[in-house]
C-alpha positions in Angstrom: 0.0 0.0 0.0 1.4 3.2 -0.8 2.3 6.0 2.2 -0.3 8.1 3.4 0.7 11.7 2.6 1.0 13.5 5.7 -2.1 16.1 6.6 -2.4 19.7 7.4 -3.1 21.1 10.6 -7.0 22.0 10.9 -8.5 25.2 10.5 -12.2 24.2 12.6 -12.2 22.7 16.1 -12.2 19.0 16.9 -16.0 19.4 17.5 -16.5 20.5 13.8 -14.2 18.0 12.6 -15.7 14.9 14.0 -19.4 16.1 12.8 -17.6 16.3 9.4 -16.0 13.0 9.6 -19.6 11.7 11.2 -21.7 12.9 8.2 -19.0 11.3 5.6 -19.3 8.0 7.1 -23.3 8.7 7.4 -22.8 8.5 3.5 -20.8 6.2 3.3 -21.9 3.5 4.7 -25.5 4.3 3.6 -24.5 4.3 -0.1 -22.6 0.8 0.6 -25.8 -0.4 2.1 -28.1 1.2 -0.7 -25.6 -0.9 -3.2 -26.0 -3.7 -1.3 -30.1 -3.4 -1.6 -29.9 -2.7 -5.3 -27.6 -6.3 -5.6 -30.7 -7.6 -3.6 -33.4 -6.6 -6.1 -34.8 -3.9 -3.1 -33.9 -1.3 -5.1 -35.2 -0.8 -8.8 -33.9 1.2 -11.9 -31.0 3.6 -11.4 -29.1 4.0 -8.4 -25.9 6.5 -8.8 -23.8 6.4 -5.6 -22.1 8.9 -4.0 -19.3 6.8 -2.4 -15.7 8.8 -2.7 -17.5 12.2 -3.1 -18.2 12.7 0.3 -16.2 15.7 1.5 -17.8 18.3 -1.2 -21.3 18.2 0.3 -20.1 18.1 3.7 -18.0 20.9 3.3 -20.6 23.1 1.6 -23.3 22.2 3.7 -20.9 23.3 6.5 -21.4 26.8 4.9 -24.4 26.9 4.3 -26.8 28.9 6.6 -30.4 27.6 7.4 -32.8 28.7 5.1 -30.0 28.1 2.2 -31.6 26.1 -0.6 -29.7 23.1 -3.1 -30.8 21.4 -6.2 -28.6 18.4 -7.6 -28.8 15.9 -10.3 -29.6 12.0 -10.1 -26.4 11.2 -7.4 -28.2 13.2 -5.1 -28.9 10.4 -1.4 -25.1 12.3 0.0 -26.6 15.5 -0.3 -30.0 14.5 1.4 -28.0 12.9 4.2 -25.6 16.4 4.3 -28.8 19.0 4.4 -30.6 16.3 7.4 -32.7 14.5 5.4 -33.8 11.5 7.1 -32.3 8.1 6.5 -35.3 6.3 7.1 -37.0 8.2 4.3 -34.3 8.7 2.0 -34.0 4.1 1.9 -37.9 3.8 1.7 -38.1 6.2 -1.2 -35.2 4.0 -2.8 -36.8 0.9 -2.3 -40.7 2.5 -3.6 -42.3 2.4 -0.4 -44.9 4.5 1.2 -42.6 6.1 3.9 -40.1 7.7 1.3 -40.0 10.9 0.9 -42.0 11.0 -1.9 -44.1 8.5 -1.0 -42.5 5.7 -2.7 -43.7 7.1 -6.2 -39.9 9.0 -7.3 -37.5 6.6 -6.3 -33.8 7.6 -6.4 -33.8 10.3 -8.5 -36.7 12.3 -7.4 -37.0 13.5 -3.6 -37.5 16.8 -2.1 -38.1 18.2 1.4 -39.5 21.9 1.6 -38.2 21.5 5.7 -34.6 21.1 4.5 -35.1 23.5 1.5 -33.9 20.5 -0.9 -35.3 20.6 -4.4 -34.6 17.2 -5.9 -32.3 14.9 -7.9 -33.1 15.9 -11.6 -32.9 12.9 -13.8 -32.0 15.0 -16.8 -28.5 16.1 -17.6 -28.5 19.7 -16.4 -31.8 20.8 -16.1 -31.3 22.2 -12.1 -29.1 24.3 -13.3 -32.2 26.9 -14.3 -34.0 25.7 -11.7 -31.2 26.6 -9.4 -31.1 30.0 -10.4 -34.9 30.0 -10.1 -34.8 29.6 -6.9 -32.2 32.2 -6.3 -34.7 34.9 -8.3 -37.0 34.2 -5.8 -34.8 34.8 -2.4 -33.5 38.1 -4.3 -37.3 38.8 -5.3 -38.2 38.4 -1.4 -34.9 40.2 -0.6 -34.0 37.6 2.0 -30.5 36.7 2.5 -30.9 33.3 1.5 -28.6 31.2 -1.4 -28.5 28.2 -3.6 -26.2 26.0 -4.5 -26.7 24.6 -8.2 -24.9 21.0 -7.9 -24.1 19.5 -11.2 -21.2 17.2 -12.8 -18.5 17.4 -15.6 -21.0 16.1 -17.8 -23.4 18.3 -17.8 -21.2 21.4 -17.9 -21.1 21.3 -21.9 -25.1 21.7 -21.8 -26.0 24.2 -23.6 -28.7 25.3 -20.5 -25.9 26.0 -18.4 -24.5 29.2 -20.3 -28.3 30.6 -21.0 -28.3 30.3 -16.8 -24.9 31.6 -16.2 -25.7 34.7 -18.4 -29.0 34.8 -16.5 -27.8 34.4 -13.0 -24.9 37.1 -13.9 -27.4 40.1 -15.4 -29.7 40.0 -12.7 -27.0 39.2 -10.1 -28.8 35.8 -8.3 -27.4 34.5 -5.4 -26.5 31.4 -7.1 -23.1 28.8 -6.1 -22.8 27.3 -9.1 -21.2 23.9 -7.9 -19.8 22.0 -10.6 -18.8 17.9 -9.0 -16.3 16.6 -11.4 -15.5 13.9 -10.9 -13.6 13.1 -14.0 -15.6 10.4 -15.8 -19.2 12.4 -16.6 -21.0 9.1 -17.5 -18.0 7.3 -18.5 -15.8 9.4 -21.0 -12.7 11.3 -19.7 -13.2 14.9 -19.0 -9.9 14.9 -20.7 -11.5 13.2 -23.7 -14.8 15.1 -23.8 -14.1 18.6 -23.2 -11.8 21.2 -24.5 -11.6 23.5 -21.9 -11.1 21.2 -19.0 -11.0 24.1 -16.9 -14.6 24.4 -16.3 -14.9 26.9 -13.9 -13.6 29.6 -16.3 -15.9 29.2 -18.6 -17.8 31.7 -16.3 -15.5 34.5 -17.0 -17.4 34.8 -20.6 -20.1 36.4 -18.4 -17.7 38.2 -15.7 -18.7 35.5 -13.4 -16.0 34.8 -10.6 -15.1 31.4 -9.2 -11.9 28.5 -8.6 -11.0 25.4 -8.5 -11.2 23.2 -5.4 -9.5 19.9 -4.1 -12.8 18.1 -3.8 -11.2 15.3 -1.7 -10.3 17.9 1.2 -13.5 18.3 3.4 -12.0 21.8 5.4 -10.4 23.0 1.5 -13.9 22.8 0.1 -15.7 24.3 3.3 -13.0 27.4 3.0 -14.0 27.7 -0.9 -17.7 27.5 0.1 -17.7 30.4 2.5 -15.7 32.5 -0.3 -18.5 31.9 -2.6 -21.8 32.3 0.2 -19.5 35.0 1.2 -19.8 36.7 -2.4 -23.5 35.8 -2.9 -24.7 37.6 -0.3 -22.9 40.7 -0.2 -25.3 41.1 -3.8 -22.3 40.2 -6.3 -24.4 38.0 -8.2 -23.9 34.3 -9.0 -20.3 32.6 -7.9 -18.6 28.7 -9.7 -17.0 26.6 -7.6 -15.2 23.5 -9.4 -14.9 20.9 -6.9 -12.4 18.4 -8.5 -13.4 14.8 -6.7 -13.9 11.4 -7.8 -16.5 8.5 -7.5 -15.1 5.0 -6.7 -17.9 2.9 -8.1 -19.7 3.5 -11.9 -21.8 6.0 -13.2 -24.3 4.3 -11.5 -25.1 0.5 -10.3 -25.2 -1.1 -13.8 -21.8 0.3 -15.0 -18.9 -1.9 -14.7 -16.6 1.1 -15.3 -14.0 -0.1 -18.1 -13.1 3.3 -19.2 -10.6 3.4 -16.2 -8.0 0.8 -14.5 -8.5 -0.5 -11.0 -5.5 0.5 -9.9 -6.2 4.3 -11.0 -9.6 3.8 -8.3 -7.3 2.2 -5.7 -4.4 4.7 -6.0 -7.1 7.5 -5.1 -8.5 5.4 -2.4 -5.1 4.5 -0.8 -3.8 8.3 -1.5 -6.7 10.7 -1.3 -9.9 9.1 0.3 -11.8 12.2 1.7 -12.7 10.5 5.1 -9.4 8.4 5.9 -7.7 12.2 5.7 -9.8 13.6 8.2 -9.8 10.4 10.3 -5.7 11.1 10.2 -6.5 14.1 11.3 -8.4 13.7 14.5 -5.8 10.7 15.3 -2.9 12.4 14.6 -4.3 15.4 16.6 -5.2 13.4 19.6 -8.7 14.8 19.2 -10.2 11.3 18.9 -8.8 8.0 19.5 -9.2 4.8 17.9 -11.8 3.7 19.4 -13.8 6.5 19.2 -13.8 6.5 15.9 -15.1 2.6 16.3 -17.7 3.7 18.4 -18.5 6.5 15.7 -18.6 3.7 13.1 -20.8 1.2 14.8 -23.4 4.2 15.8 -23.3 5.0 12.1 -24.0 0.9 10.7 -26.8 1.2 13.6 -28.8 4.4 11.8 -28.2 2.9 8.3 -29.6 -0.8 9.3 -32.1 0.6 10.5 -33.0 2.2 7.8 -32.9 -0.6 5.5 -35.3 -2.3 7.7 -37.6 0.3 7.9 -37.5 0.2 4.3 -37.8 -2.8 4.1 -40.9 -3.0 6.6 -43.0 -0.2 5.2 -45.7 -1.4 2.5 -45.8 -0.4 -0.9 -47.8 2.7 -1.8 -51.7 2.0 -2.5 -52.9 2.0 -5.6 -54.9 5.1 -4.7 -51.2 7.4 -4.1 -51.9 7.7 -8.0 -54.2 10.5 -7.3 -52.4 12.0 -5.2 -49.6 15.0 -5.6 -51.3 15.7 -8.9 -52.5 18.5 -10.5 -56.4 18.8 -10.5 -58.5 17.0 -8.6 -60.7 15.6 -10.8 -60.0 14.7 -14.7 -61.7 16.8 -17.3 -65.0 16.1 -18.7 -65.6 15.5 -22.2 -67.4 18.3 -23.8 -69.9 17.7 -26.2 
């Protein structure tokens, strides 16, 4: 196994850096446990995990004020989990039962909570990234404080959607973190192979829209970043890109076998970079945890996530009559003669 690389000194308090290393292994070992479901049959269609991308919706959500809004794409259970969306409801709506979030009827791609200001997983490529700056129209609008945070991957940066909204976000000044994930593979192509400009956070500068690049795999590098960019929205200077390089250990989603990249290219990161083992070192090294705390951290962690796949697995199916619910009328239309 190759050497650790030593860590820096922390800039947060042993407090703050055990809640961060707390909600990492909350998604962790819930998206190990949601793959292990989906190998089960429990879970149906797609089911993108998170696992290796931990540390950038930790460290945002460490920015983030209450009241703050996000919208993501389809790999979106980490940043339920990050905002404190419950795991009970997050593995019942995975599995299609009644006490998901939405009801059993979305599945992994599509869950919301208006308590934790979370607007969904979006199943198609880029399209929260208006939706996102939505949003943000409507805090400025009400002239509250508030800002979003626009998730969205490598992939989906060459959509065409995103430019309209960055020249929209940047004319009416939005309080919009543009948060691109990239995590180097989009669906399985090489950002290296797919995209001219691998920079993509400069792409903003078309539109005089400010932003960097951020060591996704750093938990307190991407929380620093995040305040930056809040720090920017709110003070009224419009709409802010954050680049969070990272990288996802398993495929695209369940069904990918991922080809496109060697194993020892995933096992290098995980030996070298893995976002949870460098704040683990961290509290060690620091004497602000010890061994077995960390244990005991783990077991209480395994606890909440079994016990959300039972309660998954316990809760009954939706009734037939949830199809006339969450719809738009109450009635269908009459025929006219």
């Amino acid at each position: 196994m190759a050497a650790r690389k030593s860590v820096k000194k922390p800039n947060v308090s042993a407090d703050e850096l055990l809640e961060y290393y707390r909600e990492m292994l909350l998604i962790r070992r819930f998206e190990e446990k949601a793959g292990q479901l989906y190998g089960m049959g429990l879970i149906g269609g797609f089911c993108h995990l998170y696992i290796g991308q931990e540390a950038v919706v930790v460290g945002l959500e460490a920015a983030a004020e209450e009241g703050d809004k996000r919208v993501t794409s389809y790999r979106d259970h980490g940043h339920m989990l990050a905002c404190g969306m419950d795991p009970n409801g997050v593995m019942a709506e995975l599995t299609g039962r009644e006490g998901g979030y939405s009801k059993g009827k979305g599945g992994s791609m599509h869950m919301f909570s208006k308590e934790k200001h979370f607007y969904g997983g979006h199943g198609i490529v880029g399209a929260q990234v208006p939706l996102g700056a939505g949003l943000a129209f409507s805090d400025k609008y009400k002239g509250n404080d508030r800002v979003t945070f626009a998730y969205f991957g490598d992939g989906a940066a060459n959509q065409g959607q995103v430019y309209e909204t960055y020249n929209m976000a940047q004319l009416w000044d939005l309080p919009v973190v543009f948060v691109i994930e990239n995590n180097q593979y989009a669906m399985g192509t090489s950002v290296q192979r797919s995209t001219k400009s691998p920079a993509l956070w400069k792409r903003g500068e078309a539109y005089g829209i400010k932003g960097e690049e951020v060591d996704g795999m750093d938990v307190l590098a991407v929380k620093e970043a995040g305040e930056r960019a809040v720090a920017h929205c709110r003070a009224g200077k419009g709409p802010y890109i954050l680049e969070v390089k990272t990288y996802r250990y398993r495929g695209h989603s369940m069904s990918d076998p991922a080809k496109y990249r060697t194993r020892e290219e995933v096992q290098k990161m995980r030996e070298e970079r893995d976002p949870i083992e460098q704040v683990r070192d961290m509290l060690l090294t620091g004497k602000h945890a010890t061994e077995d705390d960390l244990k005991a951290i783990d077991k209480e962690i395994k606890d909440i996530v079994n016990k959300s796949a039972d309660f998954s697995k316990e809760s009954p199916e939706p009734a037939l009559d949830e199809l006339w619910t969450d719809i738009y009328a109450d009635e269908l239309p009459q025929e006219t003669a």
